[in-house]
Every structure is written in C-alpha cells, then in structure tokens.
gemmi code that builds the backbone of each chain (N, CA, C; Angstrom):
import gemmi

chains = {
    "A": [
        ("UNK", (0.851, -1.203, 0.000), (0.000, 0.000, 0.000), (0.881, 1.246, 0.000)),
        ("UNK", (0.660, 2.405, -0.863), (1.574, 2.906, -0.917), (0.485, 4.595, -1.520)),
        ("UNK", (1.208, 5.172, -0.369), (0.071, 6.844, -0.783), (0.115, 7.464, -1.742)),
        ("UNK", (-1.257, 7.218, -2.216), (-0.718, 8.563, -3.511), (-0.052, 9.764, -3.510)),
        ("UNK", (0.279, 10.437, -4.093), (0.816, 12.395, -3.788), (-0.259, 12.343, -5.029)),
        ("UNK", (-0.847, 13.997, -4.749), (-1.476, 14.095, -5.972), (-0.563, 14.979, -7.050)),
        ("UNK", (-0.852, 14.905, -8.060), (-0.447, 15.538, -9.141), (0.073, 17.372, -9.061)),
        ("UNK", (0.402, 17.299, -8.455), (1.354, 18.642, -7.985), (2.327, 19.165, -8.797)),
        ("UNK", (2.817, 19.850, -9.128), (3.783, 20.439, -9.941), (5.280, 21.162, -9.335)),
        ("UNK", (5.751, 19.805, -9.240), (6.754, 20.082, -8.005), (7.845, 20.791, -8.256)),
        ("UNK", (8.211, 21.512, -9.530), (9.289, 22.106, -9.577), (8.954, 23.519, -9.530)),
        ("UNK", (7.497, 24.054, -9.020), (7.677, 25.775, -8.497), (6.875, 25.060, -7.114)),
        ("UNK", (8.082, 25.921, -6.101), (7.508, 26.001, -4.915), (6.727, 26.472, -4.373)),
        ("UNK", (5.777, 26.542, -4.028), (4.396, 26.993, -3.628), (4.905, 28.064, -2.840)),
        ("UNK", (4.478, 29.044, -2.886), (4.686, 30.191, -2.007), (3.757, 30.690, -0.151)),
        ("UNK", (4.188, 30.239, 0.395), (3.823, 29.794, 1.718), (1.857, 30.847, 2.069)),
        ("UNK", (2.046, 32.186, 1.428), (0.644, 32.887, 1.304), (1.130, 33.830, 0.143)),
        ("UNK", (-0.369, 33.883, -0.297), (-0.307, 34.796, -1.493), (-0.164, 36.237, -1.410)),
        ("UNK", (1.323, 36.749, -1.513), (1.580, 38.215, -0.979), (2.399, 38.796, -2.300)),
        ("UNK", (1.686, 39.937, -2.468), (2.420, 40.918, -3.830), (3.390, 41.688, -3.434)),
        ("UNK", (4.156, 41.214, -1.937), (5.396, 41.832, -1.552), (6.300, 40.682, -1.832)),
        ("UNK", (5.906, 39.454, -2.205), (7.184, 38.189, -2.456), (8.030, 38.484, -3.460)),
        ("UNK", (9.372, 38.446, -3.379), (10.158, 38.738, -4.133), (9.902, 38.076, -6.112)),
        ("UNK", (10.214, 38.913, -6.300), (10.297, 38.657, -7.783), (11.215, 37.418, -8.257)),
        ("UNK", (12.456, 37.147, -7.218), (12.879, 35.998, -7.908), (12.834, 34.567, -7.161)),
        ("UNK", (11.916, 35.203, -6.681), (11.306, 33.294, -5.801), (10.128, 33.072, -7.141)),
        ("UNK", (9.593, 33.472, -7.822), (8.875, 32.966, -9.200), (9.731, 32.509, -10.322)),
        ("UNK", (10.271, 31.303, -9.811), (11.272, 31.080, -10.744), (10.591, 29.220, -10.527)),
        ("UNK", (10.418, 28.404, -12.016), (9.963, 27.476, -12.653), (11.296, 26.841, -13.297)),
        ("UNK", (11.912, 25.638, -12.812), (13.073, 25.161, -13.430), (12.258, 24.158, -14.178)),
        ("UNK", (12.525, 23.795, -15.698), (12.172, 23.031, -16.797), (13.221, 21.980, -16.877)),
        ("UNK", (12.674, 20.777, -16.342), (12.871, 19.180, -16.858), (12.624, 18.672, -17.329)),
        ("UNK", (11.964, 17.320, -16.751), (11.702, 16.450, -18.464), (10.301, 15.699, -18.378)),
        ("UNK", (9.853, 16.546, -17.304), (7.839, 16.019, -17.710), (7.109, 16.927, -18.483)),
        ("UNK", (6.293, 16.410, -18.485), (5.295, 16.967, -19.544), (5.461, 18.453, -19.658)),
        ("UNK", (5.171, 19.079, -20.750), (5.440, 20.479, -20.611), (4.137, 21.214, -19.647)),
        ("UNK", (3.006, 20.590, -19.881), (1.925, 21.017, -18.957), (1.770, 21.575, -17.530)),
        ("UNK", (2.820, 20.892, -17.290), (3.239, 20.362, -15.767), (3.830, 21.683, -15.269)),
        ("UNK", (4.815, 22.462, -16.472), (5.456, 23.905, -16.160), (4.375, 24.732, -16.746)),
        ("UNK", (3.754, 24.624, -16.867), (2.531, 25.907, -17.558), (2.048, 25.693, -16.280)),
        ("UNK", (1.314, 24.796, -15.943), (0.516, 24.732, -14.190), (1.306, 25.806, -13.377)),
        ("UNK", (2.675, 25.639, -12.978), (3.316, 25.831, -12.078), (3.056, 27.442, -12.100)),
        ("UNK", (3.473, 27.769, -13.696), (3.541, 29.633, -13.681), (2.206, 29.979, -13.730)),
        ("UNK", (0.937, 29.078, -14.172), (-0.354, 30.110, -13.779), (-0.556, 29.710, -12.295)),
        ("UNK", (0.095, 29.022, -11.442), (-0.151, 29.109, -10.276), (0.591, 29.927, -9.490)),
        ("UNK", (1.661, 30.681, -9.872), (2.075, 32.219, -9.520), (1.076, 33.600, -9.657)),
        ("UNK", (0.734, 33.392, -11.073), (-0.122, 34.274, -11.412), (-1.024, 34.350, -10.808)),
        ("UNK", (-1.623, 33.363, -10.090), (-3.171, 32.994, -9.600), (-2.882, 33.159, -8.005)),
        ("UNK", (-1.944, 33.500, -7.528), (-1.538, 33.921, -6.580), (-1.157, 35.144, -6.190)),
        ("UNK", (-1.621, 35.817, -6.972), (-1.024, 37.104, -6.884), (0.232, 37.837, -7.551)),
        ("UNK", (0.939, 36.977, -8.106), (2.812, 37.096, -8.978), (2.123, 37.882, -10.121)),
        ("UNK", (2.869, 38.292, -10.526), (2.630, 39.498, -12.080), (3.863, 38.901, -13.067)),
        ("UNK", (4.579, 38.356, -11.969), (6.181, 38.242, -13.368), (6.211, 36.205, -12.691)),
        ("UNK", (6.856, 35.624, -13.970), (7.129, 34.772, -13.716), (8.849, 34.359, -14.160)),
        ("UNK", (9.689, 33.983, -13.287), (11.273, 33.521, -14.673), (10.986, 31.901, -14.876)),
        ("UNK", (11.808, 31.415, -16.159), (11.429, 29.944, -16.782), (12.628, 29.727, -16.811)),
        ("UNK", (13.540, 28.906, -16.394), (14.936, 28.676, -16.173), (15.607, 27.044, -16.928)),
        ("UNK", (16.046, 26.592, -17.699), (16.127, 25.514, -18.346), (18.115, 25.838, -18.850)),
        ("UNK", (17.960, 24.750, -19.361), (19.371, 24.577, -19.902), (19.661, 23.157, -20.286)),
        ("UNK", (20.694, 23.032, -21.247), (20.533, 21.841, -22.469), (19.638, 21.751, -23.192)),
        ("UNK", (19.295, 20.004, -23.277), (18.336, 19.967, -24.313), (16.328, 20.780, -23.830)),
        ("UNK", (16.409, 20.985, -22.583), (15.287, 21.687, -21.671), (14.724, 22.910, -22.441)),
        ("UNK", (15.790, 23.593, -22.947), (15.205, 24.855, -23.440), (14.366, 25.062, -24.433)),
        ("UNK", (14.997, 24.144, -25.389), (13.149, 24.267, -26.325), (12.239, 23.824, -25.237)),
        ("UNK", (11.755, 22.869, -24.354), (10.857, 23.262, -23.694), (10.683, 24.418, -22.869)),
        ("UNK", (11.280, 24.831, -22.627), (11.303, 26.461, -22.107), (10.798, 26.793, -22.940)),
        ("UNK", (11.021, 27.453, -23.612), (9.901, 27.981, -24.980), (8.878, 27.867, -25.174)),
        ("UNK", (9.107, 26.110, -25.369), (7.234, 25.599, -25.559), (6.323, 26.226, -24.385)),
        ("UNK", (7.165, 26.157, -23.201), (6.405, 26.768, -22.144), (5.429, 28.048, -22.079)),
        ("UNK", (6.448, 28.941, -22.431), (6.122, 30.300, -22.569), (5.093, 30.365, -23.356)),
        ("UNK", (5.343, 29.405, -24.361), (4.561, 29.760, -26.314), (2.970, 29.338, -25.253)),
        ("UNK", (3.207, 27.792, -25.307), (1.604, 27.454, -24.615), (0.832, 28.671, -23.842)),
        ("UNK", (1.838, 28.834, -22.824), (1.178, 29.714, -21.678), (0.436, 30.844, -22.042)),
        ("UNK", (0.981, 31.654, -23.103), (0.946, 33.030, -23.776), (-0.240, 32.979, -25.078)),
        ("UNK", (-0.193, 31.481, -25.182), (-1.288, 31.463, -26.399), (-2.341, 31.145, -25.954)),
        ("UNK", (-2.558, 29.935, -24.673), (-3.331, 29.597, -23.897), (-4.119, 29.981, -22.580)),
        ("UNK", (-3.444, 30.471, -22.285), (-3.617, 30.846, -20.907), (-3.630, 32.336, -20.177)),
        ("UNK", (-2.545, 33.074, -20.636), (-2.546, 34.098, -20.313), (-1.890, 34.826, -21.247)),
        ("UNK", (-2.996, 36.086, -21.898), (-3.374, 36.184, -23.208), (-2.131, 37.852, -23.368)),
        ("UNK", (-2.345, 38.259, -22.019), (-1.486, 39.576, -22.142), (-0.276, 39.412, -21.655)),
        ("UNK", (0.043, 38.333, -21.495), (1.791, 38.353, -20.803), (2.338, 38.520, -22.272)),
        ("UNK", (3.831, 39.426, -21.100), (4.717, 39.972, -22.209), (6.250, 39.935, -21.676)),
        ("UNK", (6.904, 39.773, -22.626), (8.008, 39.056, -22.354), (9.110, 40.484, -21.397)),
        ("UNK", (9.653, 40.065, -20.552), (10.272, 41.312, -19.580), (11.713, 41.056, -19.795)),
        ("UNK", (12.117, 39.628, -20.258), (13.582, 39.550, -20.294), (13.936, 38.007, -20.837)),
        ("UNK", (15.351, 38.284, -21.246), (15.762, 36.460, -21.840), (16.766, 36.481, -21.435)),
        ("UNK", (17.707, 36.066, -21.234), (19.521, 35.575, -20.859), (19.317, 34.589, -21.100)),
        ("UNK", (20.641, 34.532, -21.594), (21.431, 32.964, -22.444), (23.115, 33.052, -21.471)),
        ("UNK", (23.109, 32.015, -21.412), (24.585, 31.712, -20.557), (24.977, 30.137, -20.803)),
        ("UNK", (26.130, 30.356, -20.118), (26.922, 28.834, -20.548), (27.226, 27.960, -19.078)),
        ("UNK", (26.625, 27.198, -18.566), (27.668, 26.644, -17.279), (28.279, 25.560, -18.028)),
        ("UNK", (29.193, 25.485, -16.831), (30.040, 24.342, -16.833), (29.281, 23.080, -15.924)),
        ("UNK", (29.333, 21.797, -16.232), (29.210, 20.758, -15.577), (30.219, 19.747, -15.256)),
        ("UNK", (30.157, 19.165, -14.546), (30.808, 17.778, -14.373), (30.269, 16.552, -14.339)),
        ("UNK", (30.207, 15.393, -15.076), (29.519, 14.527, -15.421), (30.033, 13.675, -14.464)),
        ("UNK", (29.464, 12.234, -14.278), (29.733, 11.356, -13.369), (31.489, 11.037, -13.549)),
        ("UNK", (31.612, 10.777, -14.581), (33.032, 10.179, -15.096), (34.200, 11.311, -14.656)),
        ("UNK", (34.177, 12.424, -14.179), (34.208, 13.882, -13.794), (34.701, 14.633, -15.205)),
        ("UNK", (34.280, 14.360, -16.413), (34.363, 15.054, -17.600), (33.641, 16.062, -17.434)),
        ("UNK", (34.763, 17.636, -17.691), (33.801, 18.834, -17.421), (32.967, 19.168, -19.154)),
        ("UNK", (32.097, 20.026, -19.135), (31.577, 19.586, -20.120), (30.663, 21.269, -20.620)),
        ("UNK", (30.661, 22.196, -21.162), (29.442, 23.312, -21.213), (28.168, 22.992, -21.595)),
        ("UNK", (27.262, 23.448, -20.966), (25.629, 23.537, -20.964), (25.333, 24.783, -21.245)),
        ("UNK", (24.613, 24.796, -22.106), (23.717, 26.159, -22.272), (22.618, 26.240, -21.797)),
        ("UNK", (22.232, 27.831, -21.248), (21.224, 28.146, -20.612), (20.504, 29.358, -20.888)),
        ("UNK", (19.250, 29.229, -20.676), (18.173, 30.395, -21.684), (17.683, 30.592, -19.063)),
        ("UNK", (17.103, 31.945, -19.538), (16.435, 32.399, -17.900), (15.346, 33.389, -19.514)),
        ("UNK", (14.245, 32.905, -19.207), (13.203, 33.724, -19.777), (12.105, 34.288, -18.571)),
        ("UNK", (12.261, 35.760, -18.617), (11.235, 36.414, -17.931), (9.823, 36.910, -18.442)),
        ("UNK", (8.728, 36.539, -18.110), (7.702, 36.950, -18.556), (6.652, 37.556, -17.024)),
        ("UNK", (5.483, 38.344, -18.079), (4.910, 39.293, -16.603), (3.275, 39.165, -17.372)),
        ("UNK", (2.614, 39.383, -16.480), (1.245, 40.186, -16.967), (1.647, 41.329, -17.331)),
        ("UNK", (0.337, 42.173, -18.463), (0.588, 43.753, -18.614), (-0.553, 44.243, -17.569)),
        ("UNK", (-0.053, 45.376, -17.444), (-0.324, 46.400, -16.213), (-1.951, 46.160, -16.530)),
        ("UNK", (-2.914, 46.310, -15.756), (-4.237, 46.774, -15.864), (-4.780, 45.466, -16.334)),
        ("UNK", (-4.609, 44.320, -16.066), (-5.192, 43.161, -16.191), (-5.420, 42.495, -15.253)),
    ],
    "B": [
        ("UNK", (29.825, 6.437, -59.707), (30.693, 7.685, -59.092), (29.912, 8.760, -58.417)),
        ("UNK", (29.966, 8.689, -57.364), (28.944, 10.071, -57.063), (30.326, 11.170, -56.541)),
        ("UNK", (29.758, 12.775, -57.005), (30.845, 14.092, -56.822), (30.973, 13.746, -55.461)),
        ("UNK", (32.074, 14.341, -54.968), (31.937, 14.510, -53.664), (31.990, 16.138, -52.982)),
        ("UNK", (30.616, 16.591, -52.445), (30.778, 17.506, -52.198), (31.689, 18.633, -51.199)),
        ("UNK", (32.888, 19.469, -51.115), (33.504, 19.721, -49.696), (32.054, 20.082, -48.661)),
        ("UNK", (32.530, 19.789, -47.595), (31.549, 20.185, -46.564), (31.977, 21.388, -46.236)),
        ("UNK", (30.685, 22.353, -46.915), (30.720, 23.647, -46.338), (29.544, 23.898, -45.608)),
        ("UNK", (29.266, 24.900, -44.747), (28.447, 25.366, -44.212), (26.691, 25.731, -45.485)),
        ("UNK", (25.650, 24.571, -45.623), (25.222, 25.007, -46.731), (24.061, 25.957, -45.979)),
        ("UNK", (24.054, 26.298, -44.698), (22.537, 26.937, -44.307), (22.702, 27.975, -44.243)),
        ("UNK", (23.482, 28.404, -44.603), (24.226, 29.805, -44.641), (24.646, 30.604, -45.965)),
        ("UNK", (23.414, 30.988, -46.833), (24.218, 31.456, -48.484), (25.229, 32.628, -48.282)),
        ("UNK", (26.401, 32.034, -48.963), (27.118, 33.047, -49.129), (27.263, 34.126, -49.656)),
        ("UNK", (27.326, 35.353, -48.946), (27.253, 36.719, -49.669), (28.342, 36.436, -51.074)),
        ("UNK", (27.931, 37.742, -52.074), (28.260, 37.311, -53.523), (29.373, 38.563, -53.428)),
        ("UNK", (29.176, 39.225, -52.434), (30.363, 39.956, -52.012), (30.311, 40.890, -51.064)),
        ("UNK", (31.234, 41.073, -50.448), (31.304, 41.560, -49.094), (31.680, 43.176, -48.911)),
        ("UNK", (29.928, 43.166, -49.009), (29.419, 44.791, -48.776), (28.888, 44.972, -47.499)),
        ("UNK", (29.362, 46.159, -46.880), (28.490, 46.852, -45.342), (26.627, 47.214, -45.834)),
        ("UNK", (26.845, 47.412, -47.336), (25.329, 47.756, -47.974), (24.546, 46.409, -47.369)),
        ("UNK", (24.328, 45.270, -47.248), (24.275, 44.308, -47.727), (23.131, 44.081, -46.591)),
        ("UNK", (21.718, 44.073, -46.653), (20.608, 44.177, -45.834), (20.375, 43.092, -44.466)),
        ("UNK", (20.387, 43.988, -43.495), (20.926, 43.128, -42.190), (19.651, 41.639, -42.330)),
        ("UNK", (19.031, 41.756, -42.806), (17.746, 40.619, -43.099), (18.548, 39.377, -44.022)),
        ("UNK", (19.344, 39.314, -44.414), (19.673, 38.638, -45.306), (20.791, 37.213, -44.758)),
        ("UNK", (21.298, 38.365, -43.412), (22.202, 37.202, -42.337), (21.772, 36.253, -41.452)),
        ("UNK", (20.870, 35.645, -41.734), (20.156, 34.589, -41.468), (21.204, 33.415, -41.239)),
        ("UNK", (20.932, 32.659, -40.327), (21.403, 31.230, -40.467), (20.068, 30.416, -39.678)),
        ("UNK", (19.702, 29.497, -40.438), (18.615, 28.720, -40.551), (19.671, 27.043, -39.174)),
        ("UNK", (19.203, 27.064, -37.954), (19.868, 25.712, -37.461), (19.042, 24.543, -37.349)),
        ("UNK", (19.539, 23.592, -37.835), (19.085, 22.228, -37.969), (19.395, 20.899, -37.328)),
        ("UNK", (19.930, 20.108, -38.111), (20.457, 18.931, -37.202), (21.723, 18.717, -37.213)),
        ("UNK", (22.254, 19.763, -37.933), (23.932, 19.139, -38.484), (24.526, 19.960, -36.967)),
        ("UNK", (26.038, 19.687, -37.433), (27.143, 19.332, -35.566), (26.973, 21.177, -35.551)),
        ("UNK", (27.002, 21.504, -34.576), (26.470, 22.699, -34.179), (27.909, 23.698, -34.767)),
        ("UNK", (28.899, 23.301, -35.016), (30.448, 23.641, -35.164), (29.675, 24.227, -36.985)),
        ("UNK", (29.479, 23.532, -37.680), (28.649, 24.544, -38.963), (28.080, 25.263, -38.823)),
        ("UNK", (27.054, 25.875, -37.289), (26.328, 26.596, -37.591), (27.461, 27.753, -37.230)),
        ("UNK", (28.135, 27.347, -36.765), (29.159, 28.359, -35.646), (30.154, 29.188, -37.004)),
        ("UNK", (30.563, 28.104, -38.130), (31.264, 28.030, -39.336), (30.348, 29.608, -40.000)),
        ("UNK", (29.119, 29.196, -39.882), (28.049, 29.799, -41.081), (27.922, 31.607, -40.349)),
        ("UNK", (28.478, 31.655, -39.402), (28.157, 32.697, -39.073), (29.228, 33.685, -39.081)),
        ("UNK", (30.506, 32.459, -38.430), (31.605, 33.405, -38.697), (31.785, 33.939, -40.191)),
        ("UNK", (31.777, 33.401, -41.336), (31.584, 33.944, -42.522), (30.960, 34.905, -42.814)),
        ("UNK", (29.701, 35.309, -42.146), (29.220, 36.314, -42.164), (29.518, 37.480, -41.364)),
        ("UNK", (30.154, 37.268, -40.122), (31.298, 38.470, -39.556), (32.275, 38.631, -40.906)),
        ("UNK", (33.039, 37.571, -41.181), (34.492, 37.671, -42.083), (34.129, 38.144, -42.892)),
        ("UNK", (32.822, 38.670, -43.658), (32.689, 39.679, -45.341), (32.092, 40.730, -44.944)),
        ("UNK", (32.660, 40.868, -43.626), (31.564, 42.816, -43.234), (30.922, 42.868, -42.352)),
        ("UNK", (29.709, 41.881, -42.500), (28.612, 42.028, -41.621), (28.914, 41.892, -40.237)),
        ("UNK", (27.831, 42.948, -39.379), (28.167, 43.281, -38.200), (26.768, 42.573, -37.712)),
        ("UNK", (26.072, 41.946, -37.994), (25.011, 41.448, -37.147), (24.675, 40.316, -38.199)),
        ("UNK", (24.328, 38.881, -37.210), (23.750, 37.753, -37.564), (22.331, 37.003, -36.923)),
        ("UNK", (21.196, 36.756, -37.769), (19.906, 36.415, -36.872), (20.105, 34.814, -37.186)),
        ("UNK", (19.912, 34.413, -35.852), (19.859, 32.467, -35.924), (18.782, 32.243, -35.701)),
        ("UNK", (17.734, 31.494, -36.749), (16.652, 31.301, -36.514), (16.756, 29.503, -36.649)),
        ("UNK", (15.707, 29.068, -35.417), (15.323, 27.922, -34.962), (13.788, 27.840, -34.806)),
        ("UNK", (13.797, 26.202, -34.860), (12.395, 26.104, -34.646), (12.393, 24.117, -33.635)),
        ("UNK", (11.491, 24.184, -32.896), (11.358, 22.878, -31.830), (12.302, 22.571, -31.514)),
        ("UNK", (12.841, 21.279, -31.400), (14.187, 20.882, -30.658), (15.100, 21.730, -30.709)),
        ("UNK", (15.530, 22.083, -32.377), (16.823, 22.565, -33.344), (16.718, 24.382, -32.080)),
        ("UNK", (15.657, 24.628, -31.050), (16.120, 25.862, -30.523), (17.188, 25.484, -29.815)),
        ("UNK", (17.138, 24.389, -29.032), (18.820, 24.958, -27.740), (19.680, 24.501, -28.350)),
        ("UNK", (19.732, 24.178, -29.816), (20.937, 24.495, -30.665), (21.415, 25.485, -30.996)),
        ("UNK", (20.260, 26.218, -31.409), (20.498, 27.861, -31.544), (21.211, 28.155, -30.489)),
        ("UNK", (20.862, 28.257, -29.342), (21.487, 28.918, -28.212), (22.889, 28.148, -27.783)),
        ("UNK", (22.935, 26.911, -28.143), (24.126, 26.979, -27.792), (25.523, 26.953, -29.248)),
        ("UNK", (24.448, 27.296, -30.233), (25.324, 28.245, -31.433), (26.136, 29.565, -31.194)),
        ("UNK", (25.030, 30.631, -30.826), (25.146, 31.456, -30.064), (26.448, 31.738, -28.763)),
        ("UNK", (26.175, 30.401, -28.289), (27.483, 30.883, -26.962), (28.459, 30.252, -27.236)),
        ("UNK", (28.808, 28.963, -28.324), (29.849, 28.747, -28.745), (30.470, 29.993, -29.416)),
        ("UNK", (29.798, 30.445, -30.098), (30.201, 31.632, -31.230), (30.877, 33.034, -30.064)),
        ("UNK", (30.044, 33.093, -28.876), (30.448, 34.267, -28.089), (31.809, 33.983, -27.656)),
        ("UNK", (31.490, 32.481, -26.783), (32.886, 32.618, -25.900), (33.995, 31.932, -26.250)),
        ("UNK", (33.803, 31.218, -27.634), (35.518, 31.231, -27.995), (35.635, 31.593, -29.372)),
        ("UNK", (35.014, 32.231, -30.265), (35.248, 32.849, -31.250), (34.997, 34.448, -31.784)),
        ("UNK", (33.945, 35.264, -31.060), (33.902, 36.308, -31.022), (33.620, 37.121, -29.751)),
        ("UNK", (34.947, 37.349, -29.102), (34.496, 38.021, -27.752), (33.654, 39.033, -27.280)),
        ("UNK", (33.592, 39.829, -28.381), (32.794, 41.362, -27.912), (31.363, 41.162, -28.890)),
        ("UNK", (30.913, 39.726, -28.497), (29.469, 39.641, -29.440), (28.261, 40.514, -28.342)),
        ("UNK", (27.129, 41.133, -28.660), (26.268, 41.550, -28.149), (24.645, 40.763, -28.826)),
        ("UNK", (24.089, 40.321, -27.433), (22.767, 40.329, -27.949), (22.019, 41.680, -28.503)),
        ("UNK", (20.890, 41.596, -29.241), (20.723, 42.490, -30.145), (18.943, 42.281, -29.478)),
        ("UNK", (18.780, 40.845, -30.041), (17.238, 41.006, -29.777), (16.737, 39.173, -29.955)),
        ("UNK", (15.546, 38.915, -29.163), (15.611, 37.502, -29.393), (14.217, 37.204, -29.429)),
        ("UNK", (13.705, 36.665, -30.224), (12.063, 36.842, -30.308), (11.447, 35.475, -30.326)),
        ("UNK", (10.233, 35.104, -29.344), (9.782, 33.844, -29.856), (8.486, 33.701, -30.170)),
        ("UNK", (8.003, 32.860, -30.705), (6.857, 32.332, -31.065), (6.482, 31.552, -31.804)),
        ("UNK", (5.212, 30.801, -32.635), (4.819, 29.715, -32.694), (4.190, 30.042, -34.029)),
        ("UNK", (4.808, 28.577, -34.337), (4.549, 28.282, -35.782), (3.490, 26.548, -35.826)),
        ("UNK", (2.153, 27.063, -36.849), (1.546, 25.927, -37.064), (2.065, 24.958, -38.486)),
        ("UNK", (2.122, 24.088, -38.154), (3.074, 22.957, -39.082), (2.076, 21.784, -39.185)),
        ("UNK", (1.848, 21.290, -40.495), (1.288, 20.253, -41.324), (1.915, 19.292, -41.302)),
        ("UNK", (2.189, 17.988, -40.289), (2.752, 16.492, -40.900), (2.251, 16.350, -42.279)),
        ("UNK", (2.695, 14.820, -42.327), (2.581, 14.194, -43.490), (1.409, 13.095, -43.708)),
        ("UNK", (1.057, 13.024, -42.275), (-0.618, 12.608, -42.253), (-1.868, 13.992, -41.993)),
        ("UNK", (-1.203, 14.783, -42.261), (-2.505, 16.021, -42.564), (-2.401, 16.450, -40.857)),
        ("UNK", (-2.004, 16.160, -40.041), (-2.098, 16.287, -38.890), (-1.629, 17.692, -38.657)),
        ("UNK", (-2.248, 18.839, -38.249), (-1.846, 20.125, -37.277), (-1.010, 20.024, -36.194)),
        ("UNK", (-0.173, 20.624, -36.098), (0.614, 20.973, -34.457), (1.607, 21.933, -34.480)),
        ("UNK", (1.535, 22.587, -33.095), (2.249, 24.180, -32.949), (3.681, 23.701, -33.104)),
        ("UNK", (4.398, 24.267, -33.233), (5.787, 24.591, -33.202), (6.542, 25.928, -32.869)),
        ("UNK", (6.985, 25.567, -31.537), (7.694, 26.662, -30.766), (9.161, 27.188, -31.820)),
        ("UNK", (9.060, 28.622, -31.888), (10.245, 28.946, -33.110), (11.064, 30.141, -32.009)),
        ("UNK", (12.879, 30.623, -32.744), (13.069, 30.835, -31.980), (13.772, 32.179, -32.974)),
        ("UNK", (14.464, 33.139, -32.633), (15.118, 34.403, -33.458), (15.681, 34.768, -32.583)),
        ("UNK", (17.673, 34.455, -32.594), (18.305, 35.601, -32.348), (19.420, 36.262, -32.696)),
        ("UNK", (19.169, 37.167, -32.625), (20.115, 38.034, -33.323), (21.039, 38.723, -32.529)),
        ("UNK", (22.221, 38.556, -32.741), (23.773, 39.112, -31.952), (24.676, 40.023, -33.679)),
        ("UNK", (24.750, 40.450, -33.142), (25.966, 42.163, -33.308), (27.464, 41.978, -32.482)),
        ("UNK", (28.626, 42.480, -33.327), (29.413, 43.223, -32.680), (29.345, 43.807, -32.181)),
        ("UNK", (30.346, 44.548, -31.368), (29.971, 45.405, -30.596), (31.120, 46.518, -31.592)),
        ("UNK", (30.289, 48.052, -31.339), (30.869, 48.727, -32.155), (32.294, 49.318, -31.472)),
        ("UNK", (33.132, 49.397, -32.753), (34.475, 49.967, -32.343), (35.667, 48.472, -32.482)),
        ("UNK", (34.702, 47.402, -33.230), (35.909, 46.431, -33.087), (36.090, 45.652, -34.285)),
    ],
}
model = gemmi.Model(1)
for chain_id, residues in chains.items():
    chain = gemmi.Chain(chain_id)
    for i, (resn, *xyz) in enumerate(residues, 1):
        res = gemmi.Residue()
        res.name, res.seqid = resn, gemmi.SeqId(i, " ")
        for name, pos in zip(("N", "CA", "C"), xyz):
            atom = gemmi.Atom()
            atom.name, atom.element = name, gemmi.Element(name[0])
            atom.pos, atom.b_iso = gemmi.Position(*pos), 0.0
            res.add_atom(atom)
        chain.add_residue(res)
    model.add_chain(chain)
structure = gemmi.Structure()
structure.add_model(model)
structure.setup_entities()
C-alpha cells in the first residue's frame, strides 16, 4: 500500500501565502523532463496567486521546452503576458566520469501587462 | 561515381560579395540537425565579409541548438558579441498525415559590438 501524492507540480515552490510583496525571484519554474503542462501549471499558479512576473529557467536539451512553455502559456492561458527579459549563458558541468563539459542556458522572464 | 561535395556550411548562403550595404535581413542562419560547429562556421563567414550582425533562426528541438550556437560563437570565437534582440513564437506545421501541431520557433540576433 503505498500513498498517492497528488499531481502537484513540483518544480515551483508553492509560495507559503499569497503576498504581492514576495520577491520577484522566488517565481522562478526550473524546466525538466515532464510533460510540458506540468510547467505551464506551475507559472499560472504564480499568477493565480497574486505574482505578475514569472522567470522559466532551463538549460541543455530543456530549453526548447522552455519555450514551448512560454509559447503554450501566452497562447493559452494568459493572453497579455509579455516578455520582460531572456539571458542565455553557458555553465560548466561535471559529469559522473568527472568530464567537465558546457551547458547552455536560456532564464526567460515573462509578466502580466499592467491593468489586467 | 557520385561528386563529392567539400563540406561547407550550406545553411548559410554566401554573400556574392562583401558589402556593409548588404541588408541586415539577409544574415540569417537557418539551425538544424547538423554538428552545431557549422552553424558556428556559417556565421563566422558572415562576420568575415563585413557584416556586423547575424539572426539564428530555430524552430522545436533545433532551438537549444540555436542557443548553444550562439554561446559557442560568443565565448571562444567572437568576444565582444552583443545580444541584439531575441524573439519567440509559434509556428503551425502540417505532418505528413494532414495532422496540425504548434511549433515553438526561436530568433536571435547578436551584433558586434561597435568599435571592433
């Protein structure tokens, strides 16, 4: 026997109460490798909390889903968000074998527009 | 007998000569599936005949190729590259069974930086 968890969207942390004094960069959504749905949930559940800006944070092969993210969200969901910012960067990794290795990385910022 | 073609950079047409006239729309590099080191090829060519700005356009997976076109190209072949502008959005695409589906697309465009 073994408990369900329900279907939660565990890579944005729920923000403990819904306050429009929470910092701007605790709305941050890291993109892995479930469904893309799963990160659209996460950022209208900022929004639906009170957040105005959301960041989408990915790197490697992640970032086209980053994208897809945004694209869905913006076509679907929330009709006036507008894009506030993008950065692209490079880390370094170390793989198990300790081969260091560069990753690329997209940080996409998006917001509601004012008066919505 | 089949020719054998040299492997050049083909997503990238080569300017017919290397004019500053030469309409910043035209520096396109289209990225696909080939080793990301061509797309990197296709662009420097287009610094090497003048041009001061290149747009890398992607579409689904082929985006965090783009981007990591992009930062190969910054950090070991052109140091003083500047983002310029990076635009996304969605393209509807026809399979080959008639089937509809979005496709996340990607545009960006990096510049020298002036004075170099």
């Amino acid at each position: 026997m073994t408990e369900e968890k329900p279907a939660t969207p565990e890579t944005a942390e729920k923000p403990k109460a819904p306050t429009e004094a929470r910092r701007a960069e605790d709305n941050v959504v890291f993109i892995g490798k479930k469904p893309i749905m799963n990160y659209v949930i996460a950022c209208l559940t900022f929004f639906n909390t009170g957040g105005r800006q959301v960041c989408v944070k990915a790197r490697g092969r992640a970032i086209s889903r980053a994208v897809d993210t945004i694209e869905l969200l913006r076509r679907s969901f929330v009709k006036d968000l507008g894009l506030v910012d993008i950065k692209l960067g490079t880390e370094e990794v170390t793989g198990e074998d300790g081969r260091r290795s560069n990753v690329s990385t997209i940080e996409i910022t998006v917001a509601k527009k004012e008066g919505s």
